[in-house]
C-alpha positions, 0 to 999 in steps of 0.5 A, spaced: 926 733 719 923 737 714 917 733 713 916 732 720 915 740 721 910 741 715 906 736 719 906 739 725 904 745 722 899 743 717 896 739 724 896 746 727 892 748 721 888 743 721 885 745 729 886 752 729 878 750 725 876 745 734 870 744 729 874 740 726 877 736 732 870 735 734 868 732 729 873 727 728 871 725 735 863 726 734 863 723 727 865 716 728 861 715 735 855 718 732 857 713 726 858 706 729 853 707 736 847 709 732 848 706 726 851 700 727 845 696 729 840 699 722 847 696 718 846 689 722 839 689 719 840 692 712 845 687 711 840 681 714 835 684 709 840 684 704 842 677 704 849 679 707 852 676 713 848 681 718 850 681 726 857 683 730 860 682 723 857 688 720 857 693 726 865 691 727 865 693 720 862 700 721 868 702 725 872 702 719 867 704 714 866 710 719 875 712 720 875 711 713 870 716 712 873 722 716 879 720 713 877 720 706 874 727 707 879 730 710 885 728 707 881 730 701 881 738 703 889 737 706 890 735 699 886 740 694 884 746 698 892 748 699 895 746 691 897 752 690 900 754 696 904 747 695 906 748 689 908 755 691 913 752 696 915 747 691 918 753 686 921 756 693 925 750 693 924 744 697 922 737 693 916 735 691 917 728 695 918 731 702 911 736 702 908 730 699 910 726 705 908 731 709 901 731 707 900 724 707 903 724 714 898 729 717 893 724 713 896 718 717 894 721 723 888 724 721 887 716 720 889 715 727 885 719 731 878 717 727 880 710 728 882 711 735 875 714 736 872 709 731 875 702 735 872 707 742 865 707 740 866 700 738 868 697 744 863 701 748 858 698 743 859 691 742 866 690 745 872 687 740 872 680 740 878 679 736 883 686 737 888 685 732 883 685 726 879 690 729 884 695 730 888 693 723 883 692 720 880 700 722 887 702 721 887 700 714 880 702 712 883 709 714 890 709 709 886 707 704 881 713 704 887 717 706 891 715 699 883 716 696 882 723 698 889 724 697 889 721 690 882 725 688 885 732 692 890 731 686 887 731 680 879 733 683 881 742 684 872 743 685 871 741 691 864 739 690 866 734 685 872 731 689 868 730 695 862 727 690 867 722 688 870 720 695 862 719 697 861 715 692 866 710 693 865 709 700 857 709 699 859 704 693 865 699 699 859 700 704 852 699 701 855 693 695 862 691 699 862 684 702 858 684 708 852 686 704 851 681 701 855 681 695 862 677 697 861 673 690 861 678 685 867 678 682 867 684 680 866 688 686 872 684 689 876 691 685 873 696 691 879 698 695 877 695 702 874 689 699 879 684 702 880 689 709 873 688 710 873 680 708 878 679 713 876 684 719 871 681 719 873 673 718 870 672 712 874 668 707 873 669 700 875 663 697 878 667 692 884 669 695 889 666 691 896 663 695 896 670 698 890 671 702 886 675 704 890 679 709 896 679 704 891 682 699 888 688 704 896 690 705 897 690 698 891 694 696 893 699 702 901 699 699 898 700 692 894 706 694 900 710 698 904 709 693 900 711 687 897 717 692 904 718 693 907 719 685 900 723 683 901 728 689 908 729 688 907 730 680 901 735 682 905 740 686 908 743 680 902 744 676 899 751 675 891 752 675 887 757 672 883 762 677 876 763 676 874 770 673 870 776 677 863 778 677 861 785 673 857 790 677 852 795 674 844 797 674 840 793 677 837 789 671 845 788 668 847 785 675 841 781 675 844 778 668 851 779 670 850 775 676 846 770 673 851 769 666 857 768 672 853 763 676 853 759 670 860 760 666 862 757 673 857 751 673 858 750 665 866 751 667 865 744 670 863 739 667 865 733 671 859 735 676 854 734 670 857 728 670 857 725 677 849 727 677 848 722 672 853 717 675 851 717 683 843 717 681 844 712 676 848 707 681 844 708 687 838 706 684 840 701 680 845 698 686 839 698 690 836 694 685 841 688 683 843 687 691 836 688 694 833 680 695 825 680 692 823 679 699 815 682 701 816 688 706 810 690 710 808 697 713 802 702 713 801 707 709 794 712 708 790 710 703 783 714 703 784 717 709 786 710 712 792 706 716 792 700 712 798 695 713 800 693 706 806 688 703 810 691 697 817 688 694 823 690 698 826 691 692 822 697 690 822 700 698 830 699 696 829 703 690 825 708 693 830 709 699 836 710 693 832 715 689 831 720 694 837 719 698 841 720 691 838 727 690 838 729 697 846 727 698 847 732 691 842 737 692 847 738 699 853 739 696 852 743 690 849 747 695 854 748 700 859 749 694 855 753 690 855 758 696 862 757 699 866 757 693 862 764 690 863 766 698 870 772 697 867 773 689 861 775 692 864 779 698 868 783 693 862 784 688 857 787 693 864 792 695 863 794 688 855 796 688 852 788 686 846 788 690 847 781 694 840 779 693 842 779 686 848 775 687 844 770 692 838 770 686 844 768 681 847 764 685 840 760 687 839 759 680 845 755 679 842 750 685 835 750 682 838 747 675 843 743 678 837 739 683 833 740 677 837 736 673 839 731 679 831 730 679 831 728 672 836 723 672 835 721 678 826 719 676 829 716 669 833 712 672 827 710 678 823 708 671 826 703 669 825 699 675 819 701 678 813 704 676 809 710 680 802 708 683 802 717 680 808 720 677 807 728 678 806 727 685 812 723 686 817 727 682 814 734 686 816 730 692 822 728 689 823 736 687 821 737 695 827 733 697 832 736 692 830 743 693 830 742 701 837 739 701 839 744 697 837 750 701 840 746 707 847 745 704 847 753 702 845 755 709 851 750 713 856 752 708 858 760 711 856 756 718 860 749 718 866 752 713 868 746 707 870 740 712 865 740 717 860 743 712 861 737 708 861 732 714 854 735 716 851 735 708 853 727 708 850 726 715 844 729 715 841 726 709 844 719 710 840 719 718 834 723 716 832 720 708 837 714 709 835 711 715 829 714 719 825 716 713 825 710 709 820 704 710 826 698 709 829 701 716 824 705 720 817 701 717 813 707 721 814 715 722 818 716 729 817 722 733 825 724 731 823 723 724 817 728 724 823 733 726 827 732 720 828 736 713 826 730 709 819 727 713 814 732 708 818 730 702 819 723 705 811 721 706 809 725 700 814 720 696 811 713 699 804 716 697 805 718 691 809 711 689 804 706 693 798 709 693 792 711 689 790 717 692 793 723 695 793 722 703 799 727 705 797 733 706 799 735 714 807 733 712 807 736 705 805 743 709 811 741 715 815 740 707 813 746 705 814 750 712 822 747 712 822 750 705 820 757 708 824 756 713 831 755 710 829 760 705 829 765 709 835 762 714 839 762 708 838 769 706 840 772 712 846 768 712 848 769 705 846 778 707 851 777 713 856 774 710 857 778 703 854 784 707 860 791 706 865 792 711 865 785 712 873 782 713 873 775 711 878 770 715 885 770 713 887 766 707 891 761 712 885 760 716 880 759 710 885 754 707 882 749 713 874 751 713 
């Protein structure tokens, strides 16, 4: 009965934010309606199984998302109220139960609106393994969130790991391509998505591959379970204030702040190596050697040229591995510096100094993101010109940093992390990359990264510098978000601001 009540508080919690609801029913329908056919023809591409059998797919991929991401907060964004109630008295065990059963109904609504998408797209030809298997998806990305919110406190990080696992189930997962690999059969869906879709394994040993999609569901609760349990009673440190002074000691105050904060985190500088490295090169194991024909300018002229899907793959896995990155170290950088900041600017530190400061961290950070990401490119693909490709590649990084900063204080921490990840995948993933969308569309040109985007085909396909026009529309996205993130930062760390109450914050 206890857990019951902690449950219908938390869910209260939880929609107290309606953004939060919203996207729990906008996310999955955005995800399955639009996507759904662009996976079908990325996994035909691939070689995978492509058609009906990957758009059933993106209903689970879809819940498991939402799921994973909220269930990362509910677990990571109120550890030390959690362990507050734990040392008043009520076991670990029945708050952790709480938790993991507002994260199954999370679940159950992202599924819910996921296998409603899915109806109203293709219909369900097969009901039972379509809501089972969606429903599956979702616990496990539940248990998933709840196991990283455990051990992961920096939410850039945690929401980093959940992303990379689910981007790796998606885009290297059985219905990719890649049924065959061996080792890829440890991802955590891998047999839910082998039998949601009715593609025997072969390899599924005496249990098949429904008893081991159960047993992978099983196993994640129970692990998410014990670790979240022990967690409770772990105590953490708490960041340390920024100082004032003059204007020139708060430019240096803030700045030796802003990257304590970042050297403070080390998992962060490590996953900007490991996300790059693996999308990159995933993008090159799994992509077939197969000729893509599309125009590019070339002396001021439309031609139609043919190159290796291999390499329009590589490029694609570049560009949207610093965009993905650069959003969320933007959005994090701002919201996790948001009640320090306010607190600051109360004591007489200028905000401008702690916006300078705090732009310096996301400047290094998509810097680094950049390098890796472009030494990695190197080693599988050679630039037609190098610096016009790494300052697109900057462009990009610098963009979506800006953007992460600007719909941190607008959307709070989930939402902000739904729209830092949804933006990126259909804007550089989807529409600008040549392997899906051969030719720029009218939406296209509309989007934060189409300068960015153009700039980088031609620096890596072509001889010469064609791009003027989307380098300029680049460059005013980049004025644009600059001062749009000004003036969102000044508002919200401004004197005499009230911030939210803490229990209102703890969902945002």
């Amino acid at each position: 009965m206890t857990a019951l009540v902690f449950t219908r508080r938390f869910l209260t919690g939880y929609i107290r934010n309606p953004f939060n609801l919203f996207l729990l029913a906008i996310v999955p329908t955005i995800f399955v309606l639009v996507t759904g056919g662009t996976f079908a023809k990325a996994a035909e591409l691939l070689g995978g199984t492509g058609g009906p059998a990957v758009e059933t797919a993106t209903a689970g991929w879809a819940a498991a998302f939402l799921a994973g991401i909220a269930m990362y907060f509910q677990a990571a964004a109120a550890r030390d109220t959690d362990r507050r109630v734990v040392i008043a008295g009520l076991p670990a065990g029945r708050l952790t139960l709480a938790r993991l059963l507002t994260g199954g109904c999370l679940a159950l609504l992202a599924s819910t609106t996921a296998l409603v998408a899915l109806a109203l797209r293709t219909g369900i030809d097969d009901p039972v393994r379509a809501i089972a298997g969606t429903l599956m998806f979702a616990v496990i990305y539940v248990a998933i969130g709840s196991l990283v919110g455990s051990l992961v406190s920096s939410p850039v990080n945690g929401t980093v790991i959940v992303l990379f696992v689910w981007i790796a189930e998606v885009f290297f997962g059985p219905t990719m391509g890649t049924v065959d690999q061996g080792a890829l059969r440890v991802l955590p869906t891998h047999f839910v998505t082998l039998w949601m879709v009715d593609l025997p394994s072969g390899h599924s040993g005496g249990i098949g591959d429904l008893g081991w999609a159960l047993t992978a569901t099983i196993v994640a609760i129970v692990v998410a379970w014990a670790l979240a349990a022990a967690r409770a009673r772990i105590a953490h440190r708490r960041a340390q204030r920024l100082q004032p002074g003059s204007i020139l000691d708060q430019v240096a105050a803030a700045s030796r702040a802003a990257w304590r904060d970042a050297r403070r985190n080390p998992t962060l500088w490590a996953l900007f190596v490991v996300v790059p490295v693996v999308f990159i090169l995933g993008a090159y194991a799994v992509t077939p050697d197969k000729p893509l024909t599309f125009e590019v300018v070339e002396g001021g002229r439309r031609i139609a040229q043919t190159y290796s899907q291999i390499d329009v793959h590589v490029l694609t896995g570049a560009s949207a591995a610093v965009a993905y990155l650069a959003a969320l170290v933007g959005l994090f950088t701002v919201l996790d510096s948001g009640d320090g900041d306010r607190r600051a600017a109360l004591t007489g530190l200028r905000p401008t100094v702690l916006l300078s400061a705090r732009l310096g961290v996301i400047a290094l950070a998509v810097l680094v993101i950049t390098a890796v990401s472009l030494a990695t490119t190197a080693l599988v693909f050679d630039a037609a010109r190098w610096p016009t490709f790494a300052a697109a590649m900057i462009l990009i990084a610098i963009t979506y940093g800006l953007i992460g900063a600007l719909i941190g204080p607008i959307f709070g921490r989930v939402g902000g992390v739904f729209v830092a990840f949804l933006l990126p995948f259909l804007d550089i993933g989807i529409l600008q990359g040549p392997l899906l969308t051969p030719e720029p569309t009218a939406l296209s040109r509309s989007l934060p990264g189409y300068g960015g985007g153009r700039v980088l085909l031609d620096g890596a396909l072509t001889q010469g510098f064609d791009e003027v026009g989307p380098l300029l529309t680049g460059l005013g996205w980049l004025a644009a978000l600059a001062l749009a993130v000004v003036l969102t930062y000044r508002r919200s760390t401004r004197p005499g601001r009230v911030p939210r109450p803490a229990s209102a914050q703890a969902w945002t």
